[in-house]
C-alpha positions in Angstrom: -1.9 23.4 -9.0 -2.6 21.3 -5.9 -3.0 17.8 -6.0 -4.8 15.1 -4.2 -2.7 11.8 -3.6 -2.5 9.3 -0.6 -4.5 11.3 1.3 -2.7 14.7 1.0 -2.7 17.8 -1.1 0.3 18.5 -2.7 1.8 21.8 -4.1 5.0 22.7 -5.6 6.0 26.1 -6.2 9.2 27.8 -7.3 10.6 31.3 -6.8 13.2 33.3 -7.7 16.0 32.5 -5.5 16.0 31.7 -1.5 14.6 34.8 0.2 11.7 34.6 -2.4 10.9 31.2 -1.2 11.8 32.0 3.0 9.1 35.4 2.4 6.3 32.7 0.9 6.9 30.5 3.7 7.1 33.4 6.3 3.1 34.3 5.4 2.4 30.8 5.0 2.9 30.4 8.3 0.9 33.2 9.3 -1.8 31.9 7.6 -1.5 28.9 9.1 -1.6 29.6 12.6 -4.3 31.4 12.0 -6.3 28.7 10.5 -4.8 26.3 13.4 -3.5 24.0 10.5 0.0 23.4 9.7 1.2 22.2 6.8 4.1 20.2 6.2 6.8 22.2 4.6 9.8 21.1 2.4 11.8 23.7 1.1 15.3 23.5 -0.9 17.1 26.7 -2.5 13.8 28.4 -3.9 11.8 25.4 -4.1 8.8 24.8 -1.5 6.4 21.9 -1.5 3.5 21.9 0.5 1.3 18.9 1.8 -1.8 19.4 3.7 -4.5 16.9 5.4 -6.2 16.7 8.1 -4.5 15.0 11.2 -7.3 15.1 13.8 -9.7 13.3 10.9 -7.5 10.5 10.5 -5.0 12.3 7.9 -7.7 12.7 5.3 -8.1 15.8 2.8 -11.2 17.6 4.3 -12.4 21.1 3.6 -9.6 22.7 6.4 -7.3 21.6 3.5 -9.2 22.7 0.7 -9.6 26.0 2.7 -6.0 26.8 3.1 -4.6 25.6 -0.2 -7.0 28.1 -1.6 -5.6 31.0 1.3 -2.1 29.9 -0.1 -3.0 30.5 -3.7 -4.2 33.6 -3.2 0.0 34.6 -1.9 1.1 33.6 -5.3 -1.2 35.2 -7.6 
């Protein structure tokens, strides 16, 4: 589940091994180009945490977070 914490929401997620984790990322960042909103991405083995906010509001949670998070869940279920 995502979490909201100094002004971010946070994600971790956990796959099967590497190219599980590179193949999440890969449409990730598919959706977010699309949605002009980038998240930052930190990824070891087949572990990925994701942190979004809002840059161009001050790097504040708005609903272009909320938005995407709920884009990205919709990968993993």
């Amino acid at each position: 589940m995502w979490t909201e914490e100094n002004n971010k929401l946070t994600r971790n997620f956990e796959f099967n091994n590497f190219i599980d984790a590179f193949a999440f990322l890969s449409q990730v960042a598919i959706l977010a180009e699309k949605a002009n909103h980038h998240p930052e991405i930190y990824n070891v083995y087949n572990k990925v945490t994701l942190s979004l906010s809002t840059h161009d509001a001050g790097d504040v949670v708005t609903d272009k977070d909320r938005n995407l998070a709920a884009s990205i869940d919709k990968l993993v279920k």
